[in-house]
C-alpha positions in Angstrom: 0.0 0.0 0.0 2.5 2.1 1.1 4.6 1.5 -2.5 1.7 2.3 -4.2 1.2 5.8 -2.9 4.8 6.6 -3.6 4.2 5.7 -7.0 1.1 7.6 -7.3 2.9 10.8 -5.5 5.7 10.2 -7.8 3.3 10.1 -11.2 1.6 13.5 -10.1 5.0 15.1 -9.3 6.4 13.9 -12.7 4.8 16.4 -15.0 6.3 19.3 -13.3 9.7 18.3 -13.8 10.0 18.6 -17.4 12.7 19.7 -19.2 13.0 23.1 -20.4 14.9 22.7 -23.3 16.2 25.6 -25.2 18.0 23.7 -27.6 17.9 24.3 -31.1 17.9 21.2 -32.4 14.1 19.6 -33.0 15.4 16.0 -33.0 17.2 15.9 -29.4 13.9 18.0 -27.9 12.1 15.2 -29.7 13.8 12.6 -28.5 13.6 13.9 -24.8 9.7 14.4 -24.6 9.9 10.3 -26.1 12.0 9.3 -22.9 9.8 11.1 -20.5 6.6 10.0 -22.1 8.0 6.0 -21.9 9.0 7.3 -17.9 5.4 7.8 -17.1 3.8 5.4 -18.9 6.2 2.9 -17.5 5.4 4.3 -14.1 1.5 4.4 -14.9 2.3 0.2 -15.7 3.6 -0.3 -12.7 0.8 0.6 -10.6 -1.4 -1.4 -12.5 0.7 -4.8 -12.2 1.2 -4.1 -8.7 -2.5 -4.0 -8.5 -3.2 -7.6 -10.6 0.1 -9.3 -8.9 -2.1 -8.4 -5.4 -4.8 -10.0 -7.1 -3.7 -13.3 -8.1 -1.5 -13.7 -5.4 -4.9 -13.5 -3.2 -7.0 -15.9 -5.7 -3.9 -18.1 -5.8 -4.7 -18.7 -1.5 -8.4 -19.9 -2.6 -7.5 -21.8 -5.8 -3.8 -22.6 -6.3 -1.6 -23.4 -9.3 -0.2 -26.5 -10.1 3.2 -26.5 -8.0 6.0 -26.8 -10.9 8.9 -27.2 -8.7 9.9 -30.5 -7.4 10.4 -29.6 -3.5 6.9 -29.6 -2.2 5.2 -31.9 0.4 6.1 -35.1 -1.6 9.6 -34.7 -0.7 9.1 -33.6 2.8 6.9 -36.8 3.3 9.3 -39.6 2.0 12.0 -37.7 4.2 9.8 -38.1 7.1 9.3 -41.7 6.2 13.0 -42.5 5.8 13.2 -41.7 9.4 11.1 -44.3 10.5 11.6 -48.1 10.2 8.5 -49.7 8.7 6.4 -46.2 8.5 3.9 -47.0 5.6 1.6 -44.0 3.3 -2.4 -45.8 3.4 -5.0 -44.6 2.2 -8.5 -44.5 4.1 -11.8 -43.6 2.1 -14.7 -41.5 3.7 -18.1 -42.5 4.2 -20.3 -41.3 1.2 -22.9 -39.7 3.7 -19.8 -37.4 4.2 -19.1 -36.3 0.6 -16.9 -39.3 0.2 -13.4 -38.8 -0.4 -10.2 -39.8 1.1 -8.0 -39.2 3.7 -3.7 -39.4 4.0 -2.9 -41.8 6.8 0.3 -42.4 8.0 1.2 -45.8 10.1 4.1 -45.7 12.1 4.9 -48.7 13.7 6.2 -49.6 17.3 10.0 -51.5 16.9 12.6 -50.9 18.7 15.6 -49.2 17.0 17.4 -51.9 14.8 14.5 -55.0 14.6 12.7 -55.6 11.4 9.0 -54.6 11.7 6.1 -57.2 11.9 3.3 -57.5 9.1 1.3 -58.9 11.2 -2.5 -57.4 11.3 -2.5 -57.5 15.3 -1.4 -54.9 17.1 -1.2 -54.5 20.7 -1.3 -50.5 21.2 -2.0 -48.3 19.3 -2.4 -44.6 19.0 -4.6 -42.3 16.6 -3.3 -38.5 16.4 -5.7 -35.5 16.1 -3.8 -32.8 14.8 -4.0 -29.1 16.2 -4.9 -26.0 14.0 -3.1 -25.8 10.4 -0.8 -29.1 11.1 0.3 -30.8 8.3 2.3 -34.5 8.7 4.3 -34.0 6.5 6.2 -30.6 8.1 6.1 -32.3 11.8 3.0 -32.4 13.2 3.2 -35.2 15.7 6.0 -36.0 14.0 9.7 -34.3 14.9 11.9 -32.8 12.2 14.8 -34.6 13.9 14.8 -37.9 15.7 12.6 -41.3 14.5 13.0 -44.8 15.3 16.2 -45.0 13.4 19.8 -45.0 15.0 19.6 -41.1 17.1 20.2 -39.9 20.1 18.2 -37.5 22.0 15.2 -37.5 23.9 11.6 -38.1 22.2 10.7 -34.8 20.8 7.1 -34.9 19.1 4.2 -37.0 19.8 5.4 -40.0 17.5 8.5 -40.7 19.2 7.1 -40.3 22.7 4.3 -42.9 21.5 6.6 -45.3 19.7 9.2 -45.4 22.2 6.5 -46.5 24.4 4.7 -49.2 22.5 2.5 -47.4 20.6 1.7 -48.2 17.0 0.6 -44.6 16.1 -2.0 -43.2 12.9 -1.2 -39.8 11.8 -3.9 -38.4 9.0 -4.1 -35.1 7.3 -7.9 -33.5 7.7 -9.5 -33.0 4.4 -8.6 -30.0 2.6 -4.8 -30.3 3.9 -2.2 -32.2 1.8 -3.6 -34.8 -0.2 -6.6 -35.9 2.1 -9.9 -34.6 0.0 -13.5 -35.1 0.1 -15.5 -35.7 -3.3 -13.4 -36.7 -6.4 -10.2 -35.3 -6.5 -8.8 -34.1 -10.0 -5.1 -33.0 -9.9 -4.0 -30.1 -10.6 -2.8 -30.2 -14.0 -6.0 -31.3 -15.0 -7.8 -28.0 -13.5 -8.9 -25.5 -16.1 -7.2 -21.8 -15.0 -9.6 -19.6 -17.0 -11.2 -16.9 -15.6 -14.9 -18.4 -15.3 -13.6 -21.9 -14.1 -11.3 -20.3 -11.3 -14.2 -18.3 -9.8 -16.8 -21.3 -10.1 -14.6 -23.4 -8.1 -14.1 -20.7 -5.4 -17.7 -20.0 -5.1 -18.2 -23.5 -5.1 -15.3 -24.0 -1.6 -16.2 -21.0 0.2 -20.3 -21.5 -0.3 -20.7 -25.0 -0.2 -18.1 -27.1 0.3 -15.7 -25.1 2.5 -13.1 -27.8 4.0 -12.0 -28.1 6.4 -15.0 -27.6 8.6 -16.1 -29.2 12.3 -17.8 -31.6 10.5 -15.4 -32.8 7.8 -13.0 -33.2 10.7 -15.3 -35.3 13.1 -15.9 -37.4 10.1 -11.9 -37.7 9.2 -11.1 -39.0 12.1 -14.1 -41.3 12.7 -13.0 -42.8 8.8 -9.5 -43.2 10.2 -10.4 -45.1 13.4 -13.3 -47.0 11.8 -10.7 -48.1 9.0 -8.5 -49.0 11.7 -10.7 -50.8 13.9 -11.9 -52.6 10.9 -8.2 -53.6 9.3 -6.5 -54.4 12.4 -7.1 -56.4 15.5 -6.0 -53.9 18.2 -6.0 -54.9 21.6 -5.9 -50.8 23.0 -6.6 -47.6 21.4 -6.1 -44.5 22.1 -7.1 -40.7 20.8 -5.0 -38.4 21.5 -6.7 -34.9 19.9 -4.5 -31.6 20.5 -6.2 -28.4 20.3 -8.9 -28.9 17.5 -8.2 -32.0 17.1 -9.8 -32.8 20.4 -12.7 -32.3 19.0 -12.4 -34.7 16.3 -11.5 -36.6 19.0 -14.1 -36.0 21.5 -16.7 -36.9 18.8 -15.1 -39.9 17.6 -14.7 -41.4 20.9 -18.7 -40.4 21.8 -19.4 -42.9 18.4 -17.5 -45.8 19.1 -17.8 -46.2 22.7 -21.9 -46.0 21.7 -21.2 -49.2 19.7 -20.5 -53.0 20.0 -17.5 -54.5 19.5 -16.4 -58.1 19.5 -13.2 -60.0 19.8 -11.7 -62.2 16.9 -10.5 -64.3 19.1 -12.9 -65.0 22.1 -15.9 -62.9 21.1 -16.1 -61.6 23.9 -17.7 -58.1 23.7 -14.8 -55.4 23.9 -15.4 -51.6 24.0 -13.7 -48.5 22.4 -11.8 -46.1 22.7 -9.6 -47.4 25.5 -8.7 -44.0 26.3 -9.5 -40.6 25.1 -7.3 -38.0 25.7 -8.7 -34.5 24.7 -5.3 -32.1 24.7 -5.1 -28.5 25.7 -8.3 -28.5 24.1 -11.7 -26.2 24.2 -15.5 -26.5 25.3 -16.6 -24.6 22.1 -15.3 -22.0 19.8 -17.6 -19.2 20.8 -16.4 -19.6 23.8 -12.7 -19.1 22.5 -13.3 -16.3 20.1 -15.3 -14.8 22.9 -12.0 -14.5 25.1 -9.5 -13.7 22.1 -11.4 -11.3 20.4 -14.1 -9.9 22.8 -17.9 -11.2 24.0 -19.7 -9.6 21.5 -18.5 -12.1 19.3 -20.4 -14.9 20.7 -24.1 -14.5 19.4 -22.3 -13.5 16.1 -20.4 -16.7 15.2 -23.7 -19.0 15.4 -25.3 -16.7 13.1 -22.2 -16.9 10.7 -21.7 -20.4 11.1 -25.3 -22.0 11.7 -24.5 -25.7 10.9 -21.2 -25.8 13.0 -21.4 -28.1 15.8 -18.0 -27.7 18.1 -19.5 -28.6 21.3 -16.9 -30.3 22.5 -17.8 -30.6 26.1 -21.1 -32.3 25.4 -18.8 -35.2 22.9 -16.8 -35.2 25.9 -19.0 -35.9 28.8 -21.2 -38.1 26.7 -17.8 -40.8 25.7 -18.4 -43.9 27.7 -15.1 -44.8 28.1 -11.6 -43.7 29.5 -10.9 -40.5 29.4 -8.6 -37.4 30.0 -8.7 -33.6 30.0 -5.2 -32.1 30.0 -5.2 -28.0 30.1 -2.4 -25.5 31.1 -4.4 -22.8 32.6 -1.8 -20.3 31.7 -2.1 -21.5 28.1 -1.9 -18.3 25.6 -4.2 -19.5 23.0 -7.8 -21.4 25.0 -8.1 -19.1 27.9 -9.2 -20.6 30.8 -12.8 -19.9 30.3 -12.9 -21.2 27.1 -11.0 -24.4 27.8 -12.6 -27.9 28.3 -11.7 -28.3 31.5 -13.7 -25.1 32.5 -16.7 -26.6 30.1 -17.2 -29.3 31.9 -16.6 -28.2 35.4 -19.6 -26.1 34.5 -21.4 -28.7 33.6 -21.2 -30.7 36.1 -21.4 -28.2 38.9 -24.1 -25.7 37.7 -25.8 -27.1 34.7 -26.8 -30.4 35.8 -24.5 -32.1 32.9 -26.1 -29.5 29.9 -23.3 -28.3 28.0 -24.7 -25.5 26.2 -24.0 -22.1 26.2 -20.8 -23.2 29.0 -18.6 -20.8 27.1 -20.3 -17.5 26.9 -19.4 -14.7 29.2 -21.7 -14.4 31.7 -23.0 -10.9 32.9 -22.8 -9.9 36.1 -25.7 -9.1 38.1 -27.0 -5.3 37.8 -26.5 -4.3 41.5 -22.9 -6.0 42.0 -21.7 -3.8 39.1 -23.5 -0.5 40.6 -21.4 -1.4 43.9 -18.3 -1.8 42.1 -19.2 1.2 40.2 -19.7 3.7 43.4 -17.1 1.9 45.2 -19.4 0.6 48.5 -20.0 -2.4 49.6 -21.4 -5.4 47.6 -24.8 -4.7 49.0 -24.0 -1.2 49.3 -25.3 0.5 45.8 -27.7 3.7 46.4 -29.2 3.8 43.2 -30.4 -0.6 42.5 -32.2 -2.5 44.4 -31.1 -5.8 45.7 -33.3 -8.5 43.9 -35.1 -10.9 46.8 -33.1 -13.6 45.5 -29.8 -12.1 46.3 -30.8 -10.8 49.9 -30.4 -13.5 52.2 -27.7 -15.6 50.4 -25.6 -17.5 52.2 -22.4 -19.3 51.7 -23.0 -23.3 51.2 -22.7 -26.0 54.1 -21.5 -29.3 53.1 -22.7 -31.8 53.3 -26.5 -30.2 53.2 -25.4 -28.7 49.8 -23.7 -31.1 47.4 -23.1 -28.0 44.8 -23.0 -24.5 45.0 -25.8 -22.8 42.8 -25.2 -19.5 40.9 -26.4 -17.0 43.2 -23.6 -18.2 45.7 -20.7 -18.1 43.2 -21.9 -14.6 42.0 -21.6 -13.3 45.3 -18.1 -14.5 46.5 -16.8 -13.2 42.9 -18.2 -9.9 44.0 -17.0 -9.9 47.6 -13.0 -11.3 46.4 -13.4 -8.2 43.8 -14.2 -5.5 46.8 -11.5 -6.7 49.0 -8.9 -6.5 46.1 -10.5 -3.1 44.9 -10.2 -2.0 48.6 -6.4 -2.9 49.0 -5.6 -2.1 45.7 -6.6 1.4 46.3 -5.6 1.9 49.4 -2.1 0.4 48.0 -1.9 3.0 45.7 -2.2 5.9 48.4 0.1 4.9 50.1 2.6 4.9 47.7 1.3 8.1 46.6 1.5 9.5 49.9 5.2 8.3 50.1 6.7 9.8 47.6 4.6 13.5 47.6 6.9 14.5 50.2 10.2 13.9 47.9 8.7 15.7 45.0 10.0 18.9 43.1 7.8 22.0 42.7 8.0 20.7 39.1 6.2 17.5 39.9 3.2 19.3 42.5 0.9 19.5 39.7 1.0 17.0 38.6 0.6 15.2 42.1 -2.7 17.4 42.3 -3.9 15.6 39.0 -3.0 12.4 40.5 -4.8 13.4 43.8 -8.3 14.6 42.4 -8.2 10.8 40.4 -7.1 9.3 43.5 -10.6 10.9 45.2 -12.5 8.1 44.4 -10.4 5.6 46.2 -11.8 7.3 49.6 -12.5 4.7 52.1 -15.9 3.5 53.0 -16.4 5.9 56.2 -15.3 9.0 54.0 -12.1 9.3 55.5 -9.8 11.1 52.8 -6.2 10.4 52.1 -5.2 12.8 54.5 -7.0 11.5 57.2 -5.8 7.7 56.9 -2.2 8.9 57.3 -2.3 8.3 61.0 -0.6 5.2 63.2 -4.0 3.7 63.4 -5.0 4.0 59.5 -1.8 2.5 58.3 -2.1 -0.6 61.2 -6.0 -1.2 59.3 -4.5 -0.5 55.9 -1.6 -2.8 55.9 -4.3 -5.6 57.4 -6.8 -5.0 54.4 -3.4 -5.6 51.9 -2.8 -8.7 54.1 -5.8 -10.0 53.5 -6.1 -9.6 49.6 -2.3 -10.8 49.3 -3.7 -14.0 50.8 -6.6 -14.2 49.0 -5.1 -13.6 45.8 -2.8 -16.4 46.4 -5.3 -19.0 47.1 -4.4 -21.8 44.9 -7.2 -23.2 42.6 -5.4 -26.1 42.5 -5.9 -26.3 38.2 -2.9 -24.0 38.3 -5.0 -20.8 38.6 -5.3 -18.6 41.3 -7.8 -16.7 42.6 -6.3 -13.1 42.4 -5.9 -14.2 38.1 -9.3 -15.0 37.9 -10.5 -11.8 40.0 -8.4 -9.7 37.3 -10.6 -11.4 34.4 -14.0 -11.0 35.7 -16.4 -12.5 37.9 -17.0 -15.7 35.7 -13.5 -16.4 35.9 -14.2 -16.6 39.3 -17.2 -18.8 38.7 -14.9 -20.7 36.4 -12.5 -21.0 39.1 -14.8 -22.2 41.5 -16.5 -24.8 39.3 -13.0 -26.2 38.3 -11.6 -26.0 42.3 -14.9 -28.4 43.5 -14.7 -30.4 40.0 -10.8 -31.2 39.2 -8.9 -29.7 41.9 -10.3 -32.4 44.1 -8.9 -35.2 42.2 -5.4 -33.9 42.7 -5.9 -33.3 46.2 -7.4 -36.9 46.8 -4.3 -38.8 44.1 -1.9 -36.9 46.6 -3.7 -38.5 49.6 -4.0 -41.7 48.2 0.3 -41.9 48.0 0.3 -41.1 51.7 -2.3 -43.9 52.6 -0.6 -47.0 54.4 -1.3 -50.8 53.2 -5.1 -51.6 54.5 -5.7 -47.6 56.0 -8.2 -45.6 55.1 -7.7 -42.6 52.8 -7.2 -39.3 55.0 -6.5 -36.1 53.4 -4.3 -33.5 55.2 -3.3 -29.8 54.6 -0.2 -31.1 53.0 -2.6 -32.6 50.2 -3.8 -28.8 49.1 0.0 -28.2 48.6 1.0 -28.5 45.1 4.8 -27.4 45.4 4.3 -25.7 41.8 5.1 -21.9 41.8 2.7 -20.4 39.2 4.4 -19.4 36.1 5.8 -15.6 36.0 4.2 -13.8 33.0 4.3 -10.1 35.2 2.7 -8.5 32.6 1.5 -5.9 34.6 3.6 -6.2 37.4 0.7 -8.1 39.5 2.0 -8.6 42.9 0.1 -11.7 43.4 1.5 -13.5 40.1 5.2 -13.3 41.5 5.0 -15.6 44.3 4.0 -18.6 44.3 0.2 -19.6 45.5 -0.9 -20.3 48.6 -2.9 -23.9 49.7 -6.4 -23.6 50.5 -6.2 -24.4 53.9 -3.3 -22.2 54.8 -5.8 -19.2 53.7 -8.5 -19.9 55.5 -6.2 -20.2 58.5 -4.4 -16.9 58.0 -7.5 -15.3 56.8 -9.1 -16.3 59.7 -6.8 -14.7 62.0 -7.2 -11.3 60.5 -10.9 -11.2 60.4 -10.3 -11.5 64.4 -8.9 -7.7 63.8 -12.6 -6.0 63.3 -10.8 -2.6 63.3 -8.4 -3.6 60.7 -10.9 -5.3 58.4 -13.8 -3.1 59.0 -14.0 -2.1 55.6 -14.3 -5.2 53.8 -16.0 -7.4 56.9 -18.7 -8.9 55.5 -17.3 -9.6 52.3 -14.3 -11.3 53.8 -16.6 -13.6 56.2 -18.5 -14.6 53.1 -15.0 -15.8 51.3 -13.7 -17.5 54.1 -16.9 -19.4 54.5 -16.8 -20.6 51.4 -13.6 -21.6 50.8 -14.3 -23.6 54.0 -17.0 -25.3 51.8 -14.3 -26.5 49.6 -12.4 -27.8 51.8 -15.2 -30.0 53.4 -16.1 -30.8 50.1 -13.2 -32.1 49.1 -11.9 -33.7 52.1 -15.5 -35.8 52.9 -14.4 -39.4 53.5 -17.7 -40.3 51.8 -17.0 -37.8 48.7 -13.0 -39.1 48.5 -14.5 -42.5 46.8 -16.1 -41.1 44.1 -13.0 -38.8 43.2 -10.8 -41.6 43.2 -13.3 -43.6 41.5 -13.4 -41.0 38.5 -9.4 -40.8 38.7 -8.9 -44.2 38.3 -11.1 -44.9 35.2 -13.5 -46.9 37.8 -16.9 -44.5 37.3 -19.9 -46.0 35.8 -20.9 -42.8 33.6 -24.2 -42.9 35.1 -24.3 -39.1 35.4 -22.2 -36.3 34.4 -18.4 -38.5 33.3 -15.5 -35.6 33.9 -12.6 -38.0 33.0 -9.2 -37.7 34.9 -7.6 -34.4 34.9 -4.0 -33.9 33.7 -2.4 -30.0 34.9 0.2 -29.1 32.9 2.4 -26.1 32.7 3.9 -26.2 29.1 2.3 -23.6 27.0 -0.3 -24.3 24.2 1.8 -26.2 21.4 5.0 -27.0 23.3 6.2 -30.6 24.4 5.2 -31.6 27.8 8.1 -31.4 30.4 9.4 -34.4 31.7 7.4 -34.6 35.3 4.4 -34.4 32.5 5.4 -36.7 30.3 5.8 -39.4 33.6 2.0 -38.7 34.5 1.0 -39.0 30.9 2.6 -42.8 30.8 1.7 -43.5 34.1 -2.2 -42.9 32.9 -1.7 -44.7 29.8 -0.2 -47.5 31.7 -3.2 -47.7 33.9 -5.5 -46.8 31.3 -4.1 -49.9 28.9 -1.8 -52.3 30.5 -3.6 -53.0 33.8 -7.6 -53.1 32.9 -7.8 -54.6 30.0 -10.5 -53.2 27.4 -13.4 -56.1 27.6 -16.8 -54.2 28.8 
């Protein structure tokens, strides 16, 4: 853009720098209004190719050329495949009902370095691969650029060699529309007419009607592959492992064939499958995901947009009958923590009584909590709305008279966490402020006034200004009200989110953090407890249990005191909470709204640490639940971004799962 308004500055600028020649000689003055016409005309060219060059370059994304040179994927695929001993190139076709087709599979099979593979059709293990957003096979998706089950040395760096290493036959496949997987009849390029008309029929055409890929040409993809699988092979375990959007391919093809009956070739004995589903870093919709990378506005817009889409994930999810895990990295840059899985089906479960729609929309916070906020008083403290009945007399839940907390109750500990840390931040801030006025210049007193008048605010609830708190006694009950959010903040949600994060995005990601604190924090807690318990002992969690040793990453984006150290165990808040609500003087301010928090994170902790609830956790850790209500799956917390490798400690809980998962409960229903 820029290039062409220089040229168009420069074409408008050329006229007035003709020549004013004064020779005599009519050939050379001829000759010299020639060159300059050729200048401008050459000029007025370039404009115009820029413009077409723009335009095919963008008709080329939609409808490309037949690729003349002989580096392209072909050559990037046999590379891959001379890496691996006895890797094989198949060919799966897609069910008619689907547009037909087919789809690029890759079989890589599990040897150790230096044996000859096996043709045989059984197979103890294997593995089918989801790929993320945009991966291709061929350039490493699953599969590393270095490495293979040749002669290398190294740890496993991609999915394949951390599979095959292991035991794992694993089936890597290209969704329609990338490589050489298609759906319909495929004509090659060379035989594609590149006129005009025929280029823009068979755009229409893709974007209109047969836009690939698409949720549903993925679901169906994967469900060819494993079907073709299931259906070639005698496979005593399979897993699905889908990574980002491929866990919904996955999702959905796990809630198909655990729905149907399978039998084994050898005993016919009825068997059931997937072994194991393993949904990756994955998300409960993509409304909900848009909704947290763009903005919420989007989320009633891409249902209109996209009416046929289906990418509930969480409901494919919750409704697989089988084995099943839901890894997330709450820090992870790309599925917020709202819009992740995890979160998706915490909601569920907790507040929607196993529905899964609408899990990922922002919700809106009630009218009078964002008055309060608004005026700066107290949760119930807005002059100008009304308290709804509903909201009056709420109270913080009682276990074990309430098995869940209902939406009322999670609203209003959102709002009282947000007073206390709007109270401390402020306060914070004047002191600092107050600090430093002293040292300033006459230079710097005006603008101290500016920051004073916006500092007005910020007065405390009795109307004390920021004069007034400057005594011994107001800086004893301010440095108690920072105490209290600096705890608070900390609290570990023990998903690897705390709750002063989630106060800074909103009061759903409170919610959130709530839902997934009840849901899969308890399973960590309990698997902690159950290493402790002694041969023929009952299962006893202790405080040490809430401790997860692992500091929360350091992002300090804005400097957030809270997200430099690391978080706090539940019941090391309550207890140091506790012992400042004791100080009514110091916590006058925030009173009520701290005696509602502590309360219920006292819930939590009786919820989690019930002897009678502890059986149930471990039952749904240990692949032991009978999926008679709402089916959560194991929960695996990672730390490791959104397309990185897992880290090693990951990696050991990932093959400790698999090795329950397929070596020690074998797959017969």
């Amino acid at each position: 853009q820029k290039l062409l308004i220089s040229a168009t500055e420069l074409h408008d600028i050329i006229p007035s720098l003709s020549l004013e020649c004064n020779s005599v000689d009519p050939d050379l003055n001829e000759n010299l209004m020639s060159e300059h016409r050729r200048a401008m005309l050459a000029s007025r060219n370039s404009v115009v190719s820029s413009i077409l060059s723009g335009i095919e370059a963008t008709v080329s994304l939609f409808d490309p050329p037949p690729h003349k040179s002989i580096f392209g994927l072909d050559v990037l695929r046999g590379t891959m495949l001379s890496r691996y001993v006895g890797a094989r190139q198949l060919w799966f076709s897609r069910p008619k009902s689907e547009g037909g087709g087919m789809v690029d599979v890759i079989h890589v099979p599990a040897n150790p370095k230096g044996t000859k593979p096996s043709n045989s059709k059984h197979i103890d293990k294997a593995v089918l691969f989801c790929n993320p957003n945009a991966g291709l096979i061929e350039v490493a998706t699953g599969i590393s650029l270095i490495g293979g089950n040749v002669a290398y040395g190294g740890n496993p760096c991609s999915w394949t060699d951390f599979y095959t290493e292991r035991g794992y036959d694993i089936f890597l496949f290209n969704y329609s529309g990338f490589g050489r997987s298609y759906v319909g009849k495929e004509r090659s390029l060379n035989e594609k007419a590149r006129n005009t008309c025929a280029i823009m029929s068979r755009i229409i055409s893709k974007l209109l009607f047969g836009f690939k890929p698409s949720p549903t040409s993925l679901k169906a993809d994967a469900l060819a592959v494993a079907t073709h699988m299931l259906k070639e092979y005698s496979i005593d375990s399979l897993v699905i492992h889908g990574e980002s959007i491929g866990g919904m391919a996955a999702a959905s093809t796990a809630r198909i064939l655990s729905s149907k009956k399978f039998f084994d070739d050898a005993t016919s004995l009825p068997k059931s499958y997937p072994t194991l589903l393993l949904c990756d870093r994955t998300f409960c919709n993509l409304p909900a995901v848009a909704a947290r990378l763009v903005g919420s506005w989007t989320s009633p817009i891409i249902p209109i947009l996209t009416p046929f889409w289906n990418t509930d994930v969480a409901a494919d999810f919750i409704a697989a009958t089988c084995k099943k895990v839901v890894a997330q990295d709450a820090a992870d840059a790309i599925i917020h923590f709202s819009s992740s899985l995890k979160k998706g089906v915490a909601i569920a479960k907790e507040l929607k009584k196993g529905a899964t729609e609408g899990v990922g929309n922002v919700i809106e916070t009630p009218l009078h909590y964002r008055m309060s906020d608004f005026e700066n008083v107290a949760v119930f403290g807005s002059k100008h709305v009304e308290v709804p009945k509903q909201y009056r007399q709420v109270q913080a839940p009682i276990w074990p008279v309430d098995k869940h907390f209902d939406l009322k109750e999670a609203f209003h500990f959102a709002a009282c966490a947000r007073r206390i840390g709007k109270v401390a931040t402020s306060l914070k801030r004047k002191m600092l402020f107050n600090a430093s006025r002293d040292s300033m210049t006459y230079d710097d007193e005006e603008e101290g006034i500016e920051i004073t008048a916006v500092f007005s605010r910020d007065m405390s609830i009795d109307g004390q200004s920021s004069n007034e708190n400057q005594s011994t006694e107001g800086d004893e009950r301010n440095s108690v009200i920072l105490e209290v959010w600096e705890t608070l903040a900390r609290c570990d949600g023990l998903a690897g989110y705390p709750l002063g994060a989630a106060v800074k995005e909103g009061d759903d990601c409170v919610i959130d953090w709530l839902s997934c604190v009840t849901i899969f924090g308890a399973q960590r807690v309990a698997l902690k407890a159950e290493k402790r318990r002694k041969p023929r002992s009952e299962i006893v969690v202790n405080a040490i249990d809430f401790d997860m040793g692992v500091p929360l990453r350091d992002d300090d984006d804005e400097g957030i005191h809270e997200q430099r150290l690391p978080p706090l165990p539940i019941p090391g808040v309550i207890s140091l909470l506790t012992q400042l609500y004791k100080d009514k003087i110091g916590v006058k301010d925030v009173e009520k709204e701290l005696d509602y928090c502590i309360k219920v994170l006292e819930y939590v902790m009786s919820r989690i640490t019930a002897t009678n609830n502890l059986k149930d956790i471990l039952d749904v850790s240990h692949f032991r639940d009978d999926f008679d209500g709402v089916a959560t799956g194991r929960y695996l917390n990672l730390n490791c971004g959104h397309n990185n490798q897992y880290s090693t400690e990951e990696k050991l809980q990932l093959c400790s799962i698999l090795t329950e998962a397929c070596d020690h409960s074998n797959s017969f229903v």
